[in-house]
C-alpha positions in Angstrom: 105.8 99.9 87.4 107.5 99.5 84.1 105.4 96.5 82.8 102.8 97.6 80.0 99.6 96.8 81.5 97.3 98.5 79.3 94.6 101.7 79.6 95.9 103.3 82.9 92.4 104.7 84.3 93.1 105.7 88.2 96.7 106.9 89.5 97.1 108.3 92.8 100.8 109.9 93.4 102.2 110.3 96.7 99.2 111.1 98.5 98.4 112.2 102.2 95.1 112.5 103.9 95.2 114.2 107.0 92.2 114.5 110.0 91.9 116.5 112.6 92.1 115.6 115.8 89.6 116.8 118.6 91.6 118.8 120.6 91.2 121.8 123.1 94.6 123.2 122.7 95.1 126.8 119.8 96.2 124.2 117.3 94.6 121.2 116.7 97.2 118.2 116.0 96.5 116.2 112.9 96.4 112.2 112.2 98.1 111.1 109.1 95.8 108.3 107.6 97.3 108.2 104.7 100.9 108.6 104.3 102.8 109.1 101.0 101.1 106.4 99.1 100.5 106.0 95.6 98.8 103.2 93.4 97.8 102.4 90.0 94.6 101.3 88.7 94.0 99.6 85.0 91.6 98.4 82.5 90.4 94.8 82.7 92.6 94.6 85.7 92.4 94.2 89.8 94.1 95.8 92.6 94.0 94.3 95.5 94.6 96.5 99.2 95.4 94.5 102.0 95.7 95.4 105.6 94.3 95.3 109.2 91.3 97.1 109.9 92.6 100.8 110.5 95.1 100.3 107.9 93.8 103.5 105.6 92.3 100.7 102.8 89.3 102.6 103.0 90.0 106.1 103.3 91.9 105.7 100.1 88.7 104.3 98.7 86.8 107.2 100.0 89.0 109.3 98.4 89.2 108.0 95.1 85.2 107.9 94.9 85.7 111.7 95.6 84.3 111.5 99.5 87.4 112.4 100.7 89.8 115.1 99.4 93.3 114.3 99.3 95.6 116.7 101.9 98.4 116.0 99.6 99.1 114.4 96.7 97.1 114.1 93.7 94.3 111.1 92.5 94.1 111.4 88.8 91.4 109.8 86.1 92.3 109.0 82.9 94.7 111.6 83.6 92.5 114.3 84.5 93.1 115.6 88.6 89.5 114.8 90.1 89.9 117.8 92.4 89.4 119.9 89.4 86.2 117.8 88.8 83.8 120.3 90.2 80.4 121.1 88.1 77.8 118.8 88.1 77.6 117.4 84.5 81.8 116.3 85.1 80.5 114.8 88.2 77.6 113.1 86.8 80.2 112.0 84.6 82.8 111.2 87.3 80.0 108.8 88.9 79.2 106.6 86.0 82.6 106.0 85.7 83.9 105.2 89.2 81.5 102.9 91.5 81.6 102.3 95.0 80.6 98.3 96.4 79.9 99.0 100.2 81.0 96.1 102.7 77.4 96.1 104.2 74.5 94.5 101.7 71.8 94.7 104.1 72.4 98.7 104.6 73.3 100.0 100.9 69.8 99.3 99.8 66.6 101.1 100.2 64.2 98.6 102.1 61.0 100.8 101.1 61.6 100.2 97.6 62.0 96.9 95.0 65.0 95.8 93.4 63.3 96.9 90.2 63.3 100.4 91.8 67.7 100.0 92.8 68.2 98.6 89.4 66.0 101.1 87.4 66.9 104.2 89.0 70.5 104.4 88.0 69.4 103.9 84.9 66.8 106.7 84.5 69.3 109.4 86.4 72.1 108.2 84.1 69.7 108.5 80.9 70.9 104.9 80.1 67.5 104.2 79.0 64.8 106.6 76.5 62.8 108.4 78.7 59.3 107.2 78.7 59.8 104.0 77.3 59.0 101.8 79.8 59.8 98.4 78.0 63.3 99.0 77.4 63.3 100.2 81.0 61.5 96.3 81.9 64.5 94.8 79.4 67.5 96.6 80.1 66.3 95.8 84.1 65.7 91.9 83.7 69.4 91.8 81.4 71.0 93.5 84.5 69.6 90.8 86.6 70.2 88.2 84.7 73.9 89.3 84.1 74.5 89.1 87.5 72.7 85.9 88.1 69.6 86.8 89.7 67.2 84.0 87.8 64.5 84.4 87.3 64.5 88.3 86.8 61.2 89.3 86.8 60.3 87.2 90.0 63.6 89.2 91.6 62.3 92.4 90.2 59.2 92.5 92.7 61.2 91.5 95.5 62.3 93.8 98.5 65.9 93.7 100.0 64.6 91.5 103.1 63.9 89.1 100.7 66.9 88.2 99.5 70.4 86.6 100.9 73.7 88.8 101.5 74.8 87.8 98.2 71.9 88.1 96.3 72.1 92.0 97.5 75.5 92.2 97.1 74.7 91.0 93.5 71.8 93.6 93.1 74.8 96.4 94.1 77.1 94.8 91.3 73.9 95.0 88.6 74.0 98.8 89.5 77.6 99.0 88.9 76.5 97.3 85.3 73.9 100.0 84.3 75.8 103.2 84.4 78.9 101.4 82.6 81.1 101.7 85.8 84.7 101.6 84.6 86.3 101.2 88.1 84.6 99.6 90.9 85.9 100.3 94.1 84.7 96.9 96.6 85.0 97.7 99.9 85.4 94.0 102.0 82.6 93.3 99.5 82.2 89.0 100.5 83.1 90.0 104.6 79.7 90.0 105.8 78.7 87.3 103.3 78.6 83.4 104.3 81.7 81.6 103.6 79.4 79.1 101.4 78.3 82.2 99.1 81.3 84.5 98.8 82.8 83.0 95.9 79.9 83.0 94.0 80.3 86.8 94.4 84.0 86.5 93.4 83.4 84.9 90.2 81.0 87.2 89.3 83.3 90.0 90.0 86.4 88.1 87.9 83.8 88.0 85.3 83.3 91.8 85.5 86.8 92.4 85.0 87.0 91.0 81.9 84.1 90.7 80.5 82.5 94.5 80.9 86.7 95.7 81.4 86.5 97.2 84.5 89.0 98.3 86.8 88.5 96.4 90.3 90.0 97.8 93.5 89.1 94.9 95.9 89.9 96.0 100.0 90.3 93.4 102.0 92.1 92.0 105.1 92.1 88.6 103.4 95.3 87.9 101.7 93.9 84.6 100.3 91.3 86.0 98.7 93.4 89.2 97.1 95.2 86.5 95.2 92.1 84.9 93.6 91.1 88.2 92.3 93.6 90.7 91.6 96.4 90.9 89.5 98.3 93.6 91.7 99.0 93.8 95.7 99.3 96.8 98.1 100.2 95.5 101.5 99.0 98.8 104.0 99.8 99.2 107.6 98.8 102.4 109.5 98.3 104.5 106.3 101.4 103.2 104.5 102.3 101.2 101.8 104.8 98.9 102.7 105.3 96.3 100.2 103.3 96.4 96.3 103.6 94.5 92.6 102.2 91.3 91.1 100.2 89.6 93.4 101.8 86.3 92.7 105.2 87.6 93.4 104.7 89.8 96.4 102.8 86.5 98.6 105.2 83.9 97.1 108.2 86.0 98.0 107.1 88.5 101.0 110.0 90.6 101.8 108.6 93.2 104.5 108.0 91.9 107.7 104.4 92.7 107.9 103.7 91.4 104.5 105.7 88.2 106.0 103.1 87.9 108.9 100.5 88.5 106.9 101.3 85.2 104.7 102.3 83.3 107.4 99.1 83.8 108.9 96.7 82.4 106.3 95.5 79.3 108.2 97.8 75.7 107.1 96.8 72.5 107.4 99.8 71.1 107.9 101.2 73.3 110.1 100.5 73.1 114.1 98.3 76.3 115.8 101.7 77.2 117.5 104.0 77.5 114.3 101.0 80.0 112.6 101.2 82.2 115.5 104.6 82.3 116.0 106.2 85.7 114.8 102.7 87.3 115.9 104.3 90.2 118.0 101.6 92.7 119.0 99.1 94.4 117.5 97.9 97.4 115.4 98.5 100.6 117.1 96.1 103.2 117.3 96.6 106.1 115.3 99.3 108.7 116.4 100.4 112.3 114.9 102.4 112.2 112.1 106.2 110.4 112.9 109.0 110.1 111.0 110.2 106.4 111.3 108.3 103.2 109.8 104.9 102.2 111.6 106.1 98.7 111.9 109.0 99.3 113.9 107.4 98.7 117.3 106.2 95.1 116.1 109.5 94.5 113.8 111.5 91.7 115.1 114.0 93.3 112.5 113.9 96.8 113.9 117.3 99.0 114.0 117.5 102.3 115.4 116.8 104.0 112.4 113.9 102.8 111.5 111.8 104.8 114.4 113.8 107.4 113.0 113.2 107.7 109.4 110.5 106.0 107.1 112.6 104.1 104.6 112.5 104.9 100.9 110.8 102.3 97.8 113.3 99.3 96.9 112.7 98.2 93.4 113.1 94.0 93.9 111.7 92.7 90.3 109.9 94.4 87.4 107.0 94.8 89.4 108.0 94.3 93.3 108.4 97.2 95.4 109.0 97.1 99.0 109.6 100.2 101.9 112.2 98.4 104.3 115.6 98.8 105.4 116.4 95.7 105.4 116.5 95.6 101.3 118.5 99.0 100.7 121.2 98.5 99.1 
């Protein structure tokens, strides 16, 4: 990407993540999850990774938040490798700065304890707060909430997690991201298990995040729609690879790899019949397979030559910030 987008904070660079596969053979044969893919990731600024589930959007994720090491490649923050972030205070450090948002609100919260407790706790381990001082603890708890929406705070700050909605939780989660000054936050299919009526109230709080506290959002979804409200930059994935990336805008108005192309076209229309949406739906996701050479889409391609089960194709550059994996654009 040659654009100038600002504070670069996360870059992953051609990476791989391999996992074994339970086998009873001398040598165990390996799945490729992630192939050869790299991403950037800036201030005040959303990425958006879309794919079907099995796609790798969340095993790239995992390994960005450091739960997953990277067989190959590197992940870099702020230009530092975070496989050389190993002792505790540069992890203590590495956690305040990069967030995770789980998919699930109901399970990512402790139902023995209060949402004071989830708010404060971060907080306290994080020394965000003076030790001992309990009133700034009460304050800094009720701003959280109330920055996040949760009115009124101190009746929210007694209640447990059965208490509240999917999105009130999922806005509890985001207030946690808040109090250790998350830089990136990494949502994983945050609104999925919400209520359509109350996901994009937990959109617009996330937009308002970006900007407002200048995070970095990596937002995983299989929802192109959605991808465009929030993010700035696309990363189409299929079956651990990168297949099509840039501004968000460009890449849905102007799809140029097939999968990216069925993708779009199937985003529900009015004004198109059921049978012209599912047209062009050939097949579906395979399940994973050892490591090949040629381009996971070729066995659903309409477009498909010979060599492309033969050889994965290499980046096309189609704008400033358009890049696409396909034959069919080589020059």
């Amino acid at each position: 990407m040659s654009k100038d987008f600002g504070q670069l904070l996360v870059e992953g660079k051609n990476v791989v993540k391999d996992f074994p596969i339970s086998s009873t053979t001398i040598q165990t044969p390996m799945m490729r999850a992630i192939n050869d893919v790299s991403f950037k990731m800036y201030k005040s600024r959303g990425l958006a990774v879309v794919g079907e589930s099995g796609s790798g959007k969340s095993t790239t994720a995992k390994m960005i938040a450091k739960m997953y090491a990277p067989s190959g490649g590197t992940i870099e923050y702020k230009g530092r490798d975070i496989q050389e972030i190993s002792s505790r205070k540069d992890l203590m450090h590495y956690r305040e700065g990069v967030q995770m948002v789980w998919q699930d609100p109901f399970g990512s919260l402790n139902p023995t304890h209060n949402i004071f407790h989830h708010i404060a706790r971060p907080l306290l381990i994080h020394k965000k707060v003076s030790p001992g001082n309990k009133r700034e603890l009460e304050e800094r708890v009720y701003d959280l909430l109330e920055q996040v929406g949760l009115i009124p705070p101190k009746e929210t700050a007694k209640k447990y997690p059965h208490q509240l909605s999917g999105g009130q939780r999922q806005r509890v989660n985001l207030a946690r991201n808040i109090a250790v000054g998350a830089e990136v936050v990494l949502a994983d299919e945050p609104t999925s298990m919400l209520d359509v009526s109350i996901r994009a109230g937990v959109l617009n709080l996330m937009e308002e995040m970006k900007f407002e506290k200048q995070m970095s959002l990596l937002y995983i979804t299989h929802d192109i729609a959605t991808a465009r409200y929030i993010a700035e930059d696309l990363s189409v994935m299929y079956v651990g690879h990168m297949v099509e990336w840039g501004d968000t805008d460009d890449v849905i108005a102007n799809p140029q790899h097939p999968y990216t192309q069925l993708l779009v076209s199937a985003v529900p229309d009015p004004k198109k019949s059921i049978h012209d949406q599912l047209a062009g739906n050939k097949g579906e996701i395979p399940l994973w397979t050892p490591v090949s050479a040629g381009c996971p889409f070729a066995g659903r391609c309409t477009h498909a030559m010979d060599k492309c089960k033969e050889q994965l194709p290499g980046v096309t550059q189609l704008a400033e910030n358009h890049f696409v994996r396909c034959y069919l654009h080589e020059s």
